[in-house]
C-alpha positions as CSV (number, residue, x, y, z in Angstrom):
1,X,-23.3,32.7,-52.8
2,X,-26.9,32.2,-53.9
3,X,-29.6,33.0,-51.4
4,X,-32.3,29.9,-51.0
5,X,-35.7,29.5,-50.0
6,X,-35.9,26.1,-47.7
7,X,-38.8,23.9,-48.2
8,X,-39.0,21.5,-45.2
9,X,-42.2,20.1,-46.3
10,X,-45.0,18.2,-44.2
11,X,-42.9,15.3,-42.5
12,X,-40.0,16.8,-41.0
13,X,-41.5,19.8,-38.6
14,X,-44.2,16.6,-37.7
15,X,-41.9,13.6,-37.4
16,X,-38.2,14.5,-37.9
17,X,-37.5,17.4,-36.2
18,X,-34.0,16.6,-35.9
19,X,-33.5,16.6,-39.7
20,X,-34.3,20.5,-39.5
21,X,-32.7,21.1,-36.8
22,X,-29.4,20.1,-37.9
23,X,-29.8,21.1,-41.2
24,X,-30.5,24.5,-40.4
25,X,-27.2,24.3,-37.9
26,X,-24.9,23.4,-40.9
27,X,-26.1,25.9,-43.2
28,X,-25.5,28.4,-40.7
29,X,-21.7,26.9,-40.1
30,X,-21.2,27.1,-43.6
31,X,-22.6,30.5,-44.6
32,X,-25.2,29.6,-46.6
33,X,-27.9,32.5,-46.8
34,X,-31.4,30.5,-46.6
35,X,-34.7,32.7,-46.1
36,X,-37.9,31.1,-44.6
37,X,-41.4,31.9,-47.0
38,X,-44.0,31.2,-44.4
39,X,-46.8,30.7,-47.5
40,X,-45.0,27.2,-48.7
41,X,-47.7,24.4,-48.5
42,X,-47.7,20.5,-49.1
43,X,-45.3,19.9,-52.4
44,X,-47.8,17.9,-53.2
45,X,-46.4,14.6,-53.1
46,X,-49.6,12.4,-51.5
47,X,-51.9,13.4,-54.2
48,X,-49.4,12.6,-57.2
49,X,-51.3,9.3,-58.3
50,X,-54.9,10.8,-57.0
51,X,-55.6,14.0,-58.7
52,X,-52.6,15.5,-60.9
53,X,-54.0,18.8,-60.9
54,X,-54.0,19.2,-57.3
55,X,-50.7,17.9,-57.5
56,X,-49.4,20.3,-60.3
57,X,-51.0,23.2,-58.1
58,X,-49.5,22.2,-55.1
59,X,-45.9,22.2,-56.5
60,X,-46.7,25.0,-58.7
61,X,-47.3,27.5,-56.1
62,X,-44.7,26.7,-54.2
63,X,-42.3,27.5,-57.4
64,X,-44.4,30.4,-58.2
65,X,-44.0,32.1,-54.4
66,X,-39.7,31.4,-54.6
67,X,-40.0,32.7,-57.9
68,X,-41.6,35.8,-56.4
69,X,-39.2,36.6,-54.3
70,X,-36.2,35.8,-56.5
71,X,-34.9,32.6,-54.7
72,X,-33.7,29.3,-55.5
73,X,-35.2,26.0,-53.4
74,X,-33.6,23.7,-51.4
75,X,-35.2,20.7,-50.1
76,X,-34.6,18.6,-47.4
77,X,-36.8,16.0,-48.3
78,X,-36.4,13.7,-51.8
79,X,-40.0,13.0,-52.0
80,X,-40.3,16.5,-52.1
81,X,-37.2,17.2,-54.3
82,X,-39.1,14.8,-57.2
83,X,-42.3,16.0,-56.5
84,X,-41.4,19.8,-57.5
85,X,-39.0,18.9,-60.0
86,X,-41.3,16.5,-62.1
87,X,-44.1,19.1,-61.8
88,X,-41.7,21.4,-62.8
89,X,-41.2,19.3,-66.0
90,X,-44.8,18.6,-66.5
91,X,-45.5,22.6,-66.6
92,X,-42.7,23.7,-68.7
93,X,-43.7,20.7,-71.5
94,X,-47.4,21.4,-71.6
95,X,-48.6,25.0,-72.1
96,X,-52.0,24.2,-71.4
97,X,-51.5,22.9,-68.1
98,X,-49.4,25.3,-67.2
99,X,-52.2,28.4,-68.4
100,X,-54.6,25.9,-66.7
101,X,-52.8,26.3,-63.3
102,X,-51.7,29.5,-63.7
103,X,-55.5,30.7,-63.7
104,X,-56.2,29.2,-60.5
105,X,-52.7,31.4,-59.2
106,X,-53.7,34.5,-60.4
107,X,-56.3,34.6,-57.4
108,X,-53.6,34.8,-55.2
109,X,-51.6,37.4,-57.3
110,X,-49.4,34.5,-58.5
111,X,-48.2,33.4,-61.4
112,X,-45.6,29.7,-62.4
113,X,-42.5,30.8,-64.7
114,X,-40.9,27.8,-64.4
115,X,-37.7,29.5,-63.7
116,X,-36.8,28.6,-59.9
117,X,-33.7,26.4,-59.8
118,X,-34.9,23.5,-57.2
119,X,-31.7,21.7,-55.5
120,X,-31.4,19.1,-52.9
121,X,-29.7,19.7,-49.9
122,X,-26.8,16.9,-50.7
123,X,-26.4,18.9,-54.1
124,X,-25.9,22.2,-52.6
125,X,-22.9,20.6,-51.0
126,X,-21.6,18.8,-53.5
127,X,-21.9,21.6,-55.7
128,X,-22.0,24.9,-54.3
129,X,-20.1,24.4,-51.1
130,X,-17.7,21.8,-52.8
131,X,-15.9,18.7,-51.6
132,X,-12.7,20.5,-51.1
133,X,-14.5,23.0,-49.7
134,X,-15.9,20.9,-46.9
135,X,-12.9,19.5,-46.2
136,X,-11.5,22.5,-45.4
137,X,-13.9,23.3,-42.4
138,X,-14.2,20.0,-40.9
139,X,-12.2,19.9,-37.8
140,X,-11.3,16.5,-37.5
141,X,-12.2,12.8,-39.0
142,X,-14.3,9.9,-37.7
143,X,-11.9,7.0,-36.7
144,X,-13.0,3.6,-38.6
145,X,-16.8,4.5,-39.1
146,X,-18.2,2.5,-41.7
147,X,-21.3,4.2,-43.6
148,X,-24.2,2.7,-45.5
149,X,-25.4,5.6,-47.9
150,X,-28.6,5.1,-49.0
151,X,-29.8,7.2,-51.9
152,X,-33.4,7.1,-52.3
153,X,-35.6,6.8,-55.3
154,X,-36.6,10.0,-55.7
155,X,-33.0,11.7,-56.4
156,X,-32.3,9.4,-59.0
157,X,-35.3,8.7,-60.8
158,X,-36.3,9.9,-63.7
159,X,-32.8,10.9,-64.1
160,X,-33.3,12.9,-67.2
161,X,-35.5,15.3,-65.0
162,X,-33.5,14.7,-61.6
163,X,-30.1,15.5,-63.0
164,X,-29.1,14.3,-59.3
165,X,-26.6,12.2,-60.1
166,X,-25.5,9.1,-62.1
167,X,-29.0,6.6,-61.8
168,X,-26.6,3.3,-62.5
169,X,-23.4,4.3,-60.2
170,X,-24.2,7.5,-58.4
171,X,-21.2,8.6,-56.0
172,X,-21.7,12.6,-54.5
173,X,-23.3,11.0,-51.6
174,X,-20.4,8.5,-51.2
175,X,-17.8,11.6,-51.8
176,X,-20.1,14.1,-48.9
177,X,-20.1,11.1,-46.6
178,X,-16.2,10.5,-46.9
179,X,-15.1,13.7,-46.7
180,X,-16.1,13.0,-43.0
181,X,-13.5,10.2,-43.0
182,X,-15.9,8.1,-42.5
183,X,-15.8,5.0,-45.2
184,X,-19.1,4.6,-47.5
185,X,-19.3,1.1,-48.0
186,X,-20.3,-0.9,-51.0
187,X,-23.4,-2.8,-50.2
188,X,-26.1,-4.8,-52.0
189,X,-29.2,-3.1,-52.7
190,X,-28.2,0.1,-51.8
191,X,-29.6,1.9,-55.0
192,X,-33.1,-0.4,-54.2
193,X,-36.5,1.4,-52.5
194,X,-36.3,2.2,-49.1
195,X,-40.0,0.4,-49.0
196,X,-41.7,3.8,-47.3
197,X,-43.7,4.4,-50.8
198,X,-45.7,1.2,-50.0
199,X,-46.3,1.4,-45.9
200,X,-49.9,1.5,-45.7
201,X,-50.6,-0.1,-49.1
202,X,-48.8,-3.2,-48.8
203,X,-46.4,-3.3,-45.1
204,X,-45.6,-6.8,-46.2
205,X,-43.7,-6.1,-49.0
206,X,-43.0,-2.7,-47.3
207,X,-41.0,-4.9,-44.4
208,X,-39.5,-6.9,-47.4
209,X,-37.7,-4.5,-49.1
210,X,-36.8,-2.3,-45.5
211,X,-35.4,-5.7,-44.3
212,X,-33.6,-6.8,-47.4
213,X,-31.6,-3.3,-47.1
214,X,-31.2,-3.3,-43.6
215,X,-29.8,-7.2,-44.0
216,X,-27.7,-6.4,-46.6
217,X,-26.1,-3.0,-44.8
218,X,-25.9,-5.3,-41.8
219,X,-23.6,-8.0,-43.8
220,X,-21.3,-5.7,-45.5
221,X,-20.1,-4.4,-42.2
222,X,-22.0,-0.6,-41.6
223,X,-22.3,0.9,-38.3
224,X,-24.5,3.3,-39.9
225,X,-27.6,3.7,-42.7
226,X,-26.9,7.5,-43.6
227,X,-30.0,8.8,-45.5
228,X,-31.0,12.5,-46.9
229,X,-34.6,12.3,-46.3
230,X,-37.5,11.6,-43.9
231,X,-39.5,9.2,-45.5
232,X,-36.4,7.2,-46.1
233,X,-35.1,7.6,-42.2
234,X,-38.7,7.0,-40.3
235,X,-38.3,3.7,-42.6
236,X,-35.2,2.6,-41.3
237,X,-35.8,4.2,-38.0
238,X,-39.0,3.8,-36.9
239,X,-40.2,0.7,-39.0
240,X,-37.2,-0.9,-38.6
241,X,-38.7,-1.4,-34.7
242,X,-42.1,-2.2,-35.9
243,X,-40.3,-5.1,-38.2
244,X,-38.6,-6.3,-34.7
245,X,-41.7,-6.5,-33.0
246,X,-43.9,-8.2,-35.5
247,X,-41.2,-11.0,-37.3
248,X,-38.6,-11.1,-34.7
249,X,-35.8,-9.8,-36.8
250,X,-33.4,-7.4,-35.4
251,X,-30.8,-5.9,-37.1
252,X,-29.9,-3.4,-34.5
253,X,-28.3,-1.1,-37.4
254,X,-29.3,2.7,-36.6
255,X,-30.0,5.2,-39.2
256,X,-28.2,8.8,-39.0
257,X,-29.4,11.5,-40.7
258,X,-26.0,12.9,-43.2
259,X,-26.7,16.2,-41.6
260,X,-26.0,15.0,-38.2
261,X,-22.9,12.9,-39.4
262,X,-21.7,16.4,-41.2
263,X,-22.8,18.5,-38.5
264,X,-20.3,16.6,-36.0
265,X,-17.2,17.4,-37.9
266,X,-18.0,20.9,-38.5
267,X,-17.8,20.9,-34.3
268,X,-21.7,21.6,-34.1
269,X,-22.9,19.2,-31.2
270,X,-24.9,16.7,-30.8
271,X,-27.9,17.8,-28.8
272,X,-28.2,21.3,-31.3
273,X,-27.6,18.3,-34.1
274,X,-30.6,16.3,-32.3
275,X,-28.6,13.0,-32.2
276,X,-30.2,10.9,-29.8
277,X,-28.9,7.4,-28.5
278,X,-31.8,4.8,-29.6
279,X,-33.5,2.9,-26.4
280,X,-31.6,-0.5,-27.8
281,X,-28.0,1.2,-26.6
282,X,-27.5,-1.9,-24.3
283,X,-27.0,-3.8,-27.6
284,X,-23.3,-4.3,-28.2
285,X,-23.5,-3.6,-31.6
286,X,-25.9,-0.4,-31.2
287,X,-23.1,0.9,-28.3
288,X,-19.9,0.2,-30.7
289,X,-21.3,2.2,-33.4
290,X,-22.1,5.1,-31.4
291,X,-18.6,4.7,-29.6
292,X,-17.4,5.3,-32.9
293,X,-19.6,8.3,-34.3
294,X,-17.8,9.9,-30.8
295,X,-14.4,8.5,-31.6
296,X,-12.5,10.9,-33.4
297,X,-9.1,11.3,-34.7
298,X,-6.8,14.3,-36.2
299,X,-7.4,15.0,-39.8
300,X,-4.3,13.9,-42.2
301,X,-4.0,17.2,-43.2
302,X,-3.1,18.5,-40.1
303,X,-0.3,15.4,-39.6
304,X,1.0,16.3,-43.3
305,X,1.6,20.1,-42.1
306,X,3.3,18.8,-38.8
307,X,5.3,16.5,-40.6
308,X,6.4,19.3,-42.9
309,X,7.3,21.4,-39.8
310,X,9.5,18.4,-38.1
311,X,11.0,18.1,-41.6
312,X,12.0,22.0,-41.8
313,X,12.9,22.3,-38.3
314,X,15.9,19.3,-38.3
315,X,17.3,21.4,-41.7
316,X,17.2,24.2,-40.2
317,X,18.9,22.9,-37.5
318,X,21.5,20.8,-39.4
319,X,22.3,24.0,-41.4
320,X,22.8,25.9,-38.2
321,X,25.6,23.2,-36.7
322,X,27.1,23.1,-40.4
323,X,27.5,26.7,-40.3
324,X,29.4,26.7,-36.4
């Protein structure tokens, strides 16, 4: 197995805990060698649309200190994900930005190859761990838990530089959230902007587009909004409450982060996974879905190899009184 250098990025250690928390907990179930490099800064995300430069430096250095050491990177986060993999792009198309950039390393003894593989966390999953490899170590399945996944913008698109996943009808998030046996639902608007990119700017339209998702979960029947990424999960989270206060709409539809709904079946629990019951539990439909993300029920392949056993066991048997 590959080793990886894991970029957490700004937001998590300051607002979502939890999400590293539990990430680092399911690496370790599933033996994935990560390394910490303690010199990682901003990727650079916030000053994208400002100053490219200090953009292209930010995510260059990064690259240039895995690249260093020899590791790949996995991120957590997909604004973080996009912001080192377009930079990436951006380099390793234009020579002089890259010589540009790699002047301004060189004062640190460091120099941006370009050649630092940079995965998200879901991918490393998907791909390295494997589906049937997850499926595998998961002890048992969630009992009718119904799953809204929400992909983010930033794993998709550009998807020529991404390489995520299909931008029009992606599924490895679908197939990492139902190898759970949990159901990923099909929902409206699930492949549409969490509205995080525009808090600040515009919260209007910000509450628009968090409320037309959550609505839209809501209606299709999800317990759950399971997201990859902090931006995406303060939205639905956090800003979900501020849209209650200020317009009256509750939707009372928690987020989880996939880590956490992973983490559970792998037998990790919930207070290393940082699940915490929101302070709207007395709502019916806030208690029901965490009732079910505790309800669990035997894996089928477990009841196949019993069956198989029963099966065996009565020829046996019958063979046994033929043979008297």
């Amino acid at each position: 197995m590959k080793k990886f250098a894991l970029f957490i990025g700004c937001n998590i250690p300051a607002k979502v805990e939890q999400y590293e928390t539990s990430a680092r907990a399911v690496l370790k179930k599933l033996d994935i060698d990560i390394v910490d490099i303690k010199a990682f800064n901003c990727c650079g995300y916030p000053l994208k649309n400002t100053d490219q430069t200090a953009w292209l430096l930010s995510s260059a250095r990064n690259i240039a200190l895995a690249e260093q050491k020899g590791f790949e990177i996995l991120t957590l986060c997909k604004c973080c994900f996009g912001s080192l993999k377009k930079a990436n792009a951006v380099l390793n198309e234009d020579n002089n930005i890259k010589l540009e950039i790699n002047k301004i390393l060189e004062k640190e003894g460091l120099q941006y190859q370009g050649n630092s593989s940079i995965s998200h966390y879901l991918s490393i999953l998907h791909d390295d761990i494997t589906i049937e490899d997850l499926n595998k170590k998961t002890i048992d399945h969630y009992n009718d838990l119904n799953i809204a996944t929400h992909y983010g913008c930033h794993a998709l698109r550009p998807s020529e530089i991404m390489k995520f996943d299909d931008p029009v009808s992606p599924t490895l998030f679908d197939n990492l959230v139902e190898v759970t046996g949990a159901k990923s639902i099909e929902w409206p608007s699930k492949l549409d902007c969490c509205g995080a990119p525009v808090l600040g700017i515009n919260n209007d339209l910000s509450y628009d587009l968090t409320e037309k998702k959550l609505s839209n979960a809501k209606k299709a029947g999800a317990d759950f909004i399971c997201v990859a990424c902090p931006w995406c999960y303060m939205q639905f989270d956090k800003i979900q409450g501020q849209i209650a206060l200020k317009r009256s709409s509750e939707y009372n539809l928690p987020s989880i982060l996939y880590t956490q709904l992973l983490g559970l079946r792998l037998g990790i629990g919930q207070k290393e996974l940082g699940i915490q019951i929101p302070g709207n539990s007395d709502n019916e439909q806030v208690k029901q879905a965490f009732s079910k993300l505790f309800d669990t029920k035997e894996k089928k392949v477990k009841k196949k190899k019993t069956k198989k056993k029963t099966i065996k066991k009565k020829v046996e048997k019958k063979e046994m009184q033929t043979s008297e």
